[in-house]
TINUVO-741588 format. One record per residue: residue number from 1; residue in three letters; x, y, z of N, C-alpha, C in turn. Coordinates in Angstrom, 1 decimal, m for minus. Last residue first. Layout:
<pts>
- nr / rest / n.px / n.py / n.pz / ca.px / ca.py / ca.pz / c.px / c.py / c.pz
- NUM / ala / X / Y / Z / X / Y / Z / X / Y / Z
...
</pts>
This chain:
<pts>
- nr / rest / n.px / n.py / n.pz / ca.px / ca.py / ca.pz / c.px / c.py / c.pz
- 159 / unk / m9.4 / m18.0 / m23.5 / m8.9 / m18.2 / m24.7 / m9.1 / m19.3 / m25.6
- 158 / unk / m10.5 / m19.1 / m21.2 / m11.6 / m18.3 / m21.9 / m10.7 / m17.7 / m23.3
- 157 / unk / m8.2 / m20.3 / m19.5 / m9.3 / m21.5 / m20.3 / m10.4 / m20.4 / m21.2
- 156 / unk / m6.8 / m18.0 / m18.4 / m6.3 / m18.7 / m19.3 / m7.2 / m19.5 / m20.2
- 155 / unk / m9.1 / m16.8 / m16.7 / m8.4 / m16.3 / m17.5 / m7.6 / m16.8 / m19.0
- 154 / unk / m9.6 / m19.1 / m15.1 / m10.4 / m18.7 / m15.9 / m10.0 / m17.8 / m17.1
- 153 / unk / m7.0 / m19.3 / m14.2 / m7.6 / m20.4 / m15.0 / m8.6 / m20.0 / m15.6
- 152 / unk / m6.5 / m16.8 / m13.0 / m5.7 / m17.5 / m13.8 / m6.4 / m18.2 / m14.6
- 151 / unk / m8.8 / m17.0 / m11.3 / m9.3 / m16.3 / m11.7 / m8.0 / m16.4 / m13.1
- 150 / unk / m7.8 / m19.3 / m9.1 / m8.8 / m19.9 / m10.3 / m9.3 / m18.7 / m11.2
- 149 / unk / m5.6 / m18.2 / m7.9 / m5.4 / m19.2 / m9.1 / m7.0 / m20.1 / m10.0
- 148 / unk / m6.5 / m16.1 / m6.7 / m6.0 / m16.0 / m7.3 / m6.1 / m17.1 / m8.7
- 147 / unk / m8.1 / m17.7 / m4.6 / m9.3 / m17.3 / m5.5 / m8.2 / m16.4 / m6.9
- 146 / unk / m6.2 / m19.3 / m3.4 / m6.8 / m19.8 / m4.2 / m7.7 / m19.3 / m5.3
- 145 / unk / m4.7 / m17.2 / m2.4 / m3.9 / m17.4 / m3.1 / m4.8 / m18.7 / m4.0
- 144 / unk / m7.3 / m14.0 / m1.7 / m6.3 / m15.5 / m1.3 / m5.9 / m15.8 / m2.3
- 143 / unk / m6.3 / m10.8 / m2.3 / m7.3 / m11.9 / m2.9 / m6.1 / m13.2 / m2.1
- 142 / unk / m5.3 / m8.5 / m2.1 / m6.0 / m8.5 / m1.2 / m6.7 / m10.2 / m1.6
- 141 / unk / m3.6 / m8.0 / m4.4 / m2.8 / m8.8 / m3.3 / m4.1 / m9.5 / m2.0
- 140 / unk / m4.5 / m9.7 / m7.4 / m4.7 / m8.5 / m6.7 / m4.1 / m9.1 / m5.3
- 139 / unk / m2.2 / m9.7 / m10.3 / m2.8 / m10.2 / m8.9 / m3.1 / m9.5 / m8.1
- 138 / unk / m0.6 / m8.8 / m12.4 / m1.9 / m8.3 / m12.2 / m2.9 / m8.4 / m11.2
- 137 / unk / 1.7 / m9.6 / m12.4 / 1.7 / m8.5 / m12.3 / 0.5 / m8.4 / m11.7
- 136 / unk / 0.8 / m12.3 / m12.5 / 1.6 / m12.1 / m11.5 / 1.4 / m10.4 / m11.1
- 135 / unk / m0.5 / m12.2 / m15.3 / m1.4 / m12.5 / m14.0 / m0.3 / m12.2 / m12.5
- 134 / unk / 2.3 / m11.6 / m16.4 / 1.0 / m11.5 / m16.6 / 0.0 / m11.4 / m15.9
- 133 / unk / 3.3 / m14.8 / m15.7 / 3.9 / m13.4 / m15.4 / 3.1 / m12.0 / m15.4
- 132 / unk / 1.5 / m16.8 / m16.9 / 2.2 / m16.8 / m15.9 / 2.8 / m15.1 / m15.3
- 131 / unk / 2.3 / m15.4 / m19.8 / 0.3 / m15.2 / m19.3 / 0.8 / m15.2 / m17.5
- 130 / unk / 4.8 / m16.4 / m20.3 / 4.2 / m15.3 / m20.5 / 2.7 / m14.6 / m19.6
- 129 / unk / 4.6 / m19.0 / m19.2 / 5.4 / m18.2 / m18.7 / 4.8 / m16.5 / m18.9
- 128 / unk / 1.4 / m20.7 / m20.5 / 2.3 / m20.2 / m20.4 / 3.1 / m19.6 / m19.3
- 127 / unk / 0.0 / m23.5 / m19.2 / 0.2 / m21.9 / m19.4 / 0.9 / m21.7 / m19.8
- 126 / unk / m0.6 / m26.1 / m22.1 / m0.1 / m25.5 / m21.1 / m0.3 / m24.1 / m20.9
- 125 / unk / m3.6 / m27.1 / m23.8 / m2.0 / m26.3 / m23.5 / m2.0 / m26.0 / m22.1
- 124 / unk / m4.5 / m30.4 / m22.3 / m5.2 / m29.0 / m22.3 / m3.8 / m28.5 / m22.9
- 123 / unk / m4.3 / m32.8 / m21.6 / m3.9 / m32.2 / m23.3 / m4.8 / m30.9 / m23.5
- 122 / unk / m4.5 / m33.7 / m19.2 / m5.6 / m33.9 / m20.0 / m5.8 / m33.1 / m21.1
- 121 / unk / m1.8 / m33.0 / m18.6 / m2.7 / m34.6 / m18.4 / m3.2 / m34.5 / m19.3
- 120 / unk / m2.0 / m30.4 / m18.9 / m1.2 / m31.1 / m19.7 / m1.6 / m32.9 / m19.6
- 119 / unk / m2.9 / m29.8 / m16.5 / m3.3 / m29.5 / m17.8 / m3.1 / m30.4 / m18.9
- 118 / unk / m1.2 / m30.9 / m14.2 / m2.6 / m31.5 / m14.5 / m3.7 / m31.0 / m15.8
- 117 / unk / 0.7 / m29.7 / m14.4 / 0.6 / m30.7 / m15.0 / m0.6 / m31.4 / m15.2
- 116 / unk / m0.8 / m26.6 / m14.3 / 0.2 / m26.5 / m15.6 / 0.2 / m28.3 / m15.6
- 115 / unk / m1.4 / m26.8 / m11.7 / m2.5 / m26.7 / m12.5 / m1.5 / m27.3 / m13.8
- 114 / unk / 1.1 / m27.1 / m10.1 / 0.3 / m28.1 / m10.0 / m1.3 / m28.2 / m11.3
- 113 / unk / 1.8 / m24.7 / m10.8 / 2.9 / m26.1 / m11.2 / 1.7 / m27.0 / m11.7
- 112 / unk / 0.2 / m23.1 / m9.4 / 0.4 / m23.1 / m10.7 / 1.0 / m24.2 / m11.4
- 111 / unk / 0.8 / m24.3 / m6.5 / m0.5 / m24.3 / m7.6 / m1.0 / m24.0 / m8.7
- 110 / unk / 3.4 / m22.9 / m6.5 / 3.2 / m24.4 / m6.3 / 1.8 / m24.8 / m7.3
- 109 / unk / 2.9 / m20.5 / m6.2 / 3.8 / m20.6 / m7.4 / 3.8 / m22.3 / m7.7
- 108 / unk / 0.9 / m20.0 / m4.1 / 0.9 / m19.3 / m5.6 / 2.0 / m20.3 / m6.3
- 107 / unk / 3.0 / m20.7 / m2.4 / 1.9 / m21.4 / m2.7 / 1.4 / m20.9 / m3.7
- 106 / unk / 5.1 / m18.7 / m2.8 / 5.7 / m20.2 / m2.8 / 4.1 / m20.9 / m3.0
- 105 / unk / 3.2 / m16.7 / m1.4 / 4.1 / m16.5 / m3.0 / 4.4 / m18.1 / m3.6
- 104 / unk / 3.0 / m17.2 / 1.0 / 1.7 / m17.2 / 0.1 / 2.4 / m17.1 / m1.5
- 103 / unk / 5.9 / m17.4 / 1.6 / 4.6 / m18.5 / 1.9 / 3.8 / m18.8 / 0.8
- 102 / unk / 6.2 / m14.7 / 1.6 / 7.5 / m15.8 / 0.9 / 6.0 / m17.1 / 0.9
- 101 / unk / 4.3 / m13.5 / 3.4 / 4.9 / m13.2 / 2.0 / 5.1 / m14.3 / 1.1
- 100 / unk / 5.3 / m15.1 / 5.8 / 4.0 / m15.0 / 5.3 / 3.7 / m14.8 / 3.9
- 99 / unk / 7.9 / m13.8 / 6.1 / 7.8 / m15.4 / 6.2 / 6.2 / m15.6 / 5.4
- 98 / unk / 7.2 / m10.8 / 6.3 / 7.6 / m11.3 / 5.7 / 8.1 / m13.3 / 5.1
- 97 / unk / 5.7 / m11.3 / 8.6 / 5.4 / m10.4 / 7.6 / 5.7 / m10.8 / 6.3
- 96 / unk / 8.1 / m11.8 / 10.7 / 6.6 / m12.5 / 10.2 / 6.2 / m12.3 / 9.0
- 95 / unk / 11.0 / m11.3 / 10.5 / 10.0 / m10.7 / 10.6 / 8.5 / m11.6 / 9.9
- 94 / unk / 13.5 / m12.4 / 10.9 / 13.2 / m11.6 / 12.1 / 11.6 / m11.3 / 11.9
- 93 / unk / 14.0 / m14.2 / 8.9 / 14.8 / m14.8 / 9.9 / 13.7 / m14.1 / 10.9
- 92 / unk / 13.7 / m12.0 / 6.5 / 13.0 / m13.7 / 6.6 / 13.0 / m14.5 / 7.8
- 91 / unk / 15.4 / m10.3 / 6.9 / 14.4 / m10.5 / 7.1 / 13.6 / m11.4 / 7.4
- 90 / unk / 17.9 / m12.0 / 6.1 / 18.0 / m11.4 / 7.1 / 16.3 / m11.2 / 7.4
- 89 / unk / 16.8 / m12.1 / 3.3 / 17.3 / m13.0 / 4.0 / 17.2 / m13.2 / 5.2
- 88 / unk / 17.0 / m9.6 / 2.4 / 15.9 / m10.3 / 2.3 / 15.9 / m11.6 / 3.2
- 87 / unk / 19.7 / m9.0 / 2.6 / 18.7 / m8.4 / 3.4 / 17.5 / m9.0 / 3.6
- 86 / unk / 21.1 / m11.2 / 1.1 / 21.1 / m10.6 / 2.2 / 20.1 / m10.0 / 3.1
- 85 / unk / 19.9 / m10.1 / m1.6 / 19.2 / m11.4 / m1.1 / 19.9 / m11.4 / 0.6
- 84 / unk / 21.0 / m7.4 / m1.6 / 19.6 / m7.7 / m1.5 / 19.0 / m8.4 / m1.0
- 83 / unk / 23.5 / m8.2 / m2.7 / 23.5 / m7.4 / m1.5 / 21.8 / m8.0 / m0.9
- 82 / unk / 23.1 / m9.6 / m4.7 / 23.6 / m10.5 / m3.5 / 23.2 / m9.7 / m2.2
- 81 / unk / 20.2 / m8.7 / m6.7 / 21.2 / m9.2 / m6.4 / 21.9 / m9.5 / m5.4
- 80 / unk / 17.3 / m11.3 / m7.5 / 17.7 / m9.9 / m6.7 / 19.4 / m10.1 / m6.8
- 79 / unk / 15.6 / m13.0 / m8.9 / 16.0 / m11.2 / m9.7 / 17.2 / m10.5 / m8.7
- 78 / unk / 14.7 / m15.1 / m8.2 / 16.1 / m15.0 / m8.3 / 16.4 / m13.7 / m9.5
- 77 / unk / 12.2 / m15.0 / m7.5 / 12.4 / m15.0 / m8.9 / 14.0 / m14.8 / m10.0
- 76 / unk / 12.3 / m14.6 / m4.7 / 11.8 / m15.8 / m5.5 / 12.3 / m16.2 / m6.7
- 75 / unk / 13.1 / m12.3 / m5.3 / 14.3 / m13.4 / m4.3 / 13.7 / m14.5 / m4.8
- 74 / unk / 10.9 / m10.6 / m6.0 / 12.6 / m10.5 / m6.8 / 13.4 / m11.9 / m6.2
- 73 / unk / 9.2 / m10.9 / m4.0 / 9.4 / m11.6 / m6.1 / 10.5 / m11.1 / m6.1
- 72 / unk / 10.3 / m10.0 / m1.9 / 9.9 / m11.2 / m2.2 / 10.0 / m11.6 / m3.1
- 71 / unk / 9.8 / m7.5 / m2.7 / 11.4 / m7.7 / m2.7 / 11.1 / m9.5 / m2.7
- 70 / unk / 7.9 / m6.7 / m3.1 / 8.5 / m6.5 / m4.4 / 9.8 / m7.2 / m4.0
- 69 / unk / 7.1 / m7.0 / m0.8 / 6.0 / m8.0 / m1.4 / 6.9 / m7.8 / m3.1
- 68 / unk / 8.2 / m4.9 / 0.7 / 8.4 / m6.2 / 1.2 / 8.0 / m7.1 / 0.3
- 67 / unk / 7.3 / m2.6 / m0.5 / 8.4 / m2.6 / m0.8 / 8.5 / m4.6 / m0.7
- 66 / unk / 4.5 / m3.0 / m0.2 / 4.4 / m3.0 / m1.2 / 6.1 / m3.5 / m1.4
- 65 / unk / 4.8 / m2.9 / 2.7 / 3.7 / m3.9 / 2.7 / 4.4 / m4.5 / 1.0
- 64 / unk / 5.4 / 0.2 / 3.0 / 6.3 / m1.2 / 3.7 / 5.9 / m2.2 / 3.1
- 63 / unk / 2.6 / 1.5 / 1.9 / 4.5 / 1.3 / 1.3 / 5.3 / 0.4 / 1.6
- 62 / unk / 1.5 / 0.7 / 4.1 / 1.2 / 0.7 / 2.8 / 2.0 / 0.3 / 1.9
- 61 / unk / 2.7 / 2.1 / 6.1 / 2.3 / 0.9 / 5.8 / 2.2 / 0.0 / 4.7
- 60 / unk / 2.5 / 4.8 / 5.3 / 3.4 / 3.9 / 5.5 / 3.7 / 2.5 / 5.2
- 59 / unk / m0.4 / 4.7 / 5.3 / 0.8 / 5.3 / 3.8 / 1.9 / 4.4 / 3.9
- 58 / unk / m0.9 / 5.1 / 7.7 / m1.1 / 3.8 / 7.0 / m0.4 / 4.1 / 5.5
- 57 / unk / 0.3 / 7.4 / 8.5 / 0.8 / 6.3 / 9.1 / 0.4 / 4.6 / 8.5
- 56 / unk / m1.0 / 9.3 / 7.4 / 0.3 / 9.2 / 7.4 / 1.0 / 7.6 / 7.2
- 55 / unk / m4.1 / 9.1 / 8.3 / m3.4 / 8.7 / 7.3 / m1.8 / 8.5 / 6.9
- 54 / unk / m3.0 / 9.7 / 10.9 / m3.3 / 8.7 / 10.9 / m3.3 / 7.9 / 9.4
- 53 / unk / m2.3 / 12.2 / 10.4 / m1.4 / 11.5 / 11.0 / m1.9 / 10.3 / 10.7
- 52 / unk / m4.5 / 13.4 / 9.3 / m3.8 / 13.4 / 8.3 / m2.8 / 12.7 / 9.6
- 51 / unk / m6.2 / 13.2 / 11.8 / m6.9 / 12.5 / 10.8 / m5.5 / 12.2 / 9.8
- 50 / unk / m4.8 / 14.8 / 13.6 / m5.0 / 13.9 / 13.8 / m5.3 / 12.8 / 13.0
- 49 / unk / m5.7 / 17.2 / 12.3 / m4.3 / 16.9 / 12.2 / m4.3 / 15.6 / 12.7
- 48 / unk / m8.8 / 17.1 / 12.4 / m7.7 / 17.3 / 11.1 / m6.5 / 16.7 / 10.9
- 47 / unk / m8.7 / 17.4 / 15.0 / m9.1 / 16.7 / 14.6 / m8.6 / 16.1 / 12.9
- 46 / unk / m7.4 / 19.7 / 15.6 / m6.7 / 19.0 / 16.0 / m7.6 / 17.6 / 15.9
- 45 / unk / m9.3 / 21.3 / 14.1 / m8.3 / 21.9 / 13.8 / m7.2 / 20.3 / 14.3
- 44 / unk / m11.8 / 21.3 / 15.6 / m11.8 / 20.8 / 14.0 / m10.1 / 20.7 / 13.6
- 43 / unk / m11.2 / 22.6 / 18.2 / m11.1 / 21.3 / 17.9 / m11.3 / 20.6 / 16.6
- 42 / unk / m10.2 / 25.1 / 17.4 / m9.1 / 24.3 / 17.9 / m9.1 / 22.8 / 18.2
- 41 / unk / m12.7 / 25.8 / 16.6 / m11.9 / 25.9 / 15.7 / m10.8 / 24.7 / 16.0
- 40 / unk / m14.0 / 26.0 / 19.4 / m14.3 / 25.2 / 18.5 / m13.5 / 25.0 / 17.0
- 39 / unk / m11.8 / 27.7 / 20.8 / m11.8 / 26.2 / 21.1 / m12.8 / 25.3 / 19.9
- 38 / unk / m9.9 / 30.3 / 20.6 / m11.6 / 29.5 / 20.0 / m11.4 / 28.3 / 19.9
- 37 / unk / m7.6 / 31.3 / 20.7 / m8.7 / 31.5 / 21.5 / m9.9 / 31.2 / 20.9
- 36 / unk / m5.9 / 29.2 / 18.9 / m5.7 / 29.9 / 20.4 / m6.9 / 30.4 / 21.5
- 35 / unk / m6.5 / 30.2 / 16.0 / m7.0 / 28.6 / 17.1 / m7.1 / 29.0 / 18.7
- 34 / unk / m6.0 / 32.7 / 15.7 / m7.6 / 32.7 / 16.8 / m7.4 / 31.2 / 16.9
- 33 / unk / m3.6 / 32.5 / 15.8 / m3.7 / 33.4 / 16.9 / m5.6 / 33.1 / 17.2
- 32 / unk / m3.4 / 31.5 / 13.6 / m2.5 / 30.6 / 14.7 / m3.3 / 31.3 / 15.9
- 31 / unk / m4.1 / 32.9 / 12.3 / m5.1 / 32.1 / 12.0 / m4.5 / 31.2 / 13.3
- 30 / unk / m2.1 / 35.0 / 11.3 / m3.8 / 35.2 / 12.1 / m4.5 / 34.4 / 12.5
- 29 / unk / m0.3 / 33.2 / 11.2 / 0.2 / 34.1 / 12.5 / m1.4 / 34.3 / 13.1
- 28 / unk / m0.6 / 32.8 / 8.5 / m0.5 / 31.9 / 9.3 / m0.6 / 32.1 / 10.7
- 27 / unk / m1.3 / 35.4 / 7.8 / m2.1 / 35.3 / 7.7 / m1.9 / 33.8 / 8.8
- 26 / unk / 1.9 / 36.5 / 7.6 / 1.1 / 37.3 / 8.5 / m0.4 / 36.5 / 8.6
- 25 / unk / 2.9 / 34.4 / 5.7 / 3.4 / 34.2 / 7.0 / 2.4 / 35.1 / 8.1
- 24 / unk / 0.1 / 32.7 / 3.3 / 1.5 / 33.4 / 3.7 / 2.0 / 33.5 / 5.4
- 23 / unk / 0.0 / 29.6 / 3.2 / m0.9 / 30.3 / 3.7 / 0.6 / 31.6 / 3.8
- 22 / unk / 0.8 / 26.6 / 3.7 / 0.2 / 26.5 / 2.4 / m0.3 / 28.7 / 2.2
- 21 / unk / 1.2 / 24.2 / 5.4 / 1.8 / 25.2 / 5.5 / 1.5 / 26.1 / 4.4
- 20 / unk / m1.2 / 23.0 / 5.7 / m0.1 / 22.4 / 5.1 / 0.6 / 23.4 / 4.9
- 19 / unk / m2.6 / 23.6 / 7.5 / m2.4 / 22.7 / 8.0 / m1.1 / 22.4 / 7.3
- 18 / unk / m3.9 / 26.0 / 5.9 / m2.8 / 26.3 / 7.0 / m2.1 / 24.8 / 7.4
- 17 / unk / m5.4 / 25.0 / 4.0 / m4.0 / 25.6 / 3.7 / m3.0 / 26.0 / 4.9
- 16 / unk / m6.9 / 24.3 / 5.9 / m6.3 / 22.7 / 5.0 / m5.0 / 23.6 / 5.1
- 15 / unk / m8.4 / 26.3 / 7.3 / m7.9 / 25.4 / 7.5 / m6.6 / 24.3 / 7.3
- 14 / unk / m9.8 / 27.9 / 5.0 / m8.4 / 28.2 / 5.2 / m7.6 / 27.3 / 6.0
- 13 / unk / m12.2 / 28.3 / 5.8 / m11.9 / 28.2 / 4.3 / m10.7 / 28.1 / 4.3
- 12 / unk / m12.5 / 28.2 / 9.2 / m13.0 / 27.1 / 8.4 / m12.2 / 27.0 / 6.8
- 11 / unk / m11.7 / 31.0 / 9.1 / m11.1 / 30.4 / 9.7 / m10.8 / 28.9 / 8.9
- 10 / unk / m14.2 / 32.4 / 8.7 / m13.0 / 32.2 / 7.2 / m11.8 / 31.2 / 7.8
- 9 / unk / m15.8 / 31.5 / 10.1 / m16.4 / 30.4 / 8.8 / m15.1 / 30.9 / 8.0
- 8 / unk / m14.7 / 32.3 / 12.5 / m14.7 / 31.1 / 12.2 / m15.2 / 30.4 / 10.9
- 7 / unk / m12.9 / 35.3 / 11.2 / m14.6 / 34.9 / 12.0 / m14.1 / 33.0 / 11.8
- 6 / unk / m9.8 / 36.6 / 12.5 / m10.5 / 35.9 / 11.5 / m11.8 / 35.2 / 12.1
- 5 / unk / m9.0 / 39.6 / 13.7 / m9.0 / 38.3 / 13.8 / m9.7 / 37.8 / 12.7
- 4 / unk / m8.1 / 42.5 / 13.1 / m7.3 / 42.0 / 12.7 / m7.7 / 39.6 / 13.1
- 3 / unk / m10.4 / 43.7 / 16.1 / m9.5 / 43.8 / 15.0 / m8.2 / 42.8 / 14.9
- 2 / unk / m12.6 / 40.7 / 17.4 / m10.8 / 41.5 / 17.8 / m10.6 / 41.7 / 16.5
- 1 / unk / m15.7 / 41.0 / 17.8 / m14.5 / 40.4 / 17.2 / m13.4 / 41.5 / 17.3
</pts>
């Protein structure tokens, strides 16, 4: 081993911190210098970075998914204001995603209706707005819009 290099298991302990720039400037230099000549390092190394892109990228996603699904209930829920409903609007027009959203939201919000009179048929109380809103917050998004509204009912009928 070349004075001044790093062995591969300190290489290994130090990794993360280099990846995130995390590592003073002489030590990032040492550690830059053996990826370079150690291909098994330089393949953990661009596996790594690979891995946190890829995370990156569903983060993203993720976020997009969340912003689009908050702006929905606002436009539904006639929260938004004009600038907003523009945009939302505009969306609506270009992107699936969002058409889909609006959809599953509007069916959610129909089968509530639809439970609420058929409650009231048979002199059950009604839901509430309150409890309504409540379960809104709380909905898991990953759940269809049916197994949503019977976990509501159950919710609501175990009071």
């Amino acid at each position: 081993m070349l004075k001044g290099y790093y062995k591969c298991s300190e290489i290994n302990k130090m990794l993360l911190r280099y990846i995130h720039f995390d590592l003073p400037k002489n030590e990032m230099t040492r550690v830059a210098r053996h990826l370079r000549n150690c291909p098994k390092c330089m393949e953990k190394y661009s596996r790594i970075q690979n891995r946190k892109k890829e995370l990156k990228e569903k983060m993203y996603k993720i976020e997009k998914n969340l912003r689009m699904q908050s702006e929905i209930s606002s436009y539904i829920d006639n929260e938004s204001d004009e600038r907003q409903k523009f945009i939302t609007e505009g969306m609506l027009l270009v992107d699936e995603n969002y058409k889909k959203e609006l959809f599953a939201n509007e069916e959610i919000s129909r089968l509530l209706k639809q439970c609420s009179r058929e409650l009231k048929r048979k002199r059950i109380p009604l839901i509430t707005e309150e409890i309504i809103e409540k379960m809104k917050k709380e909905q898991k998004r990953d759940m269809n819009p049916i197994a949503q509204l019977f976990q509501l009912l159950h919710h609501v009928l175990a009071k």
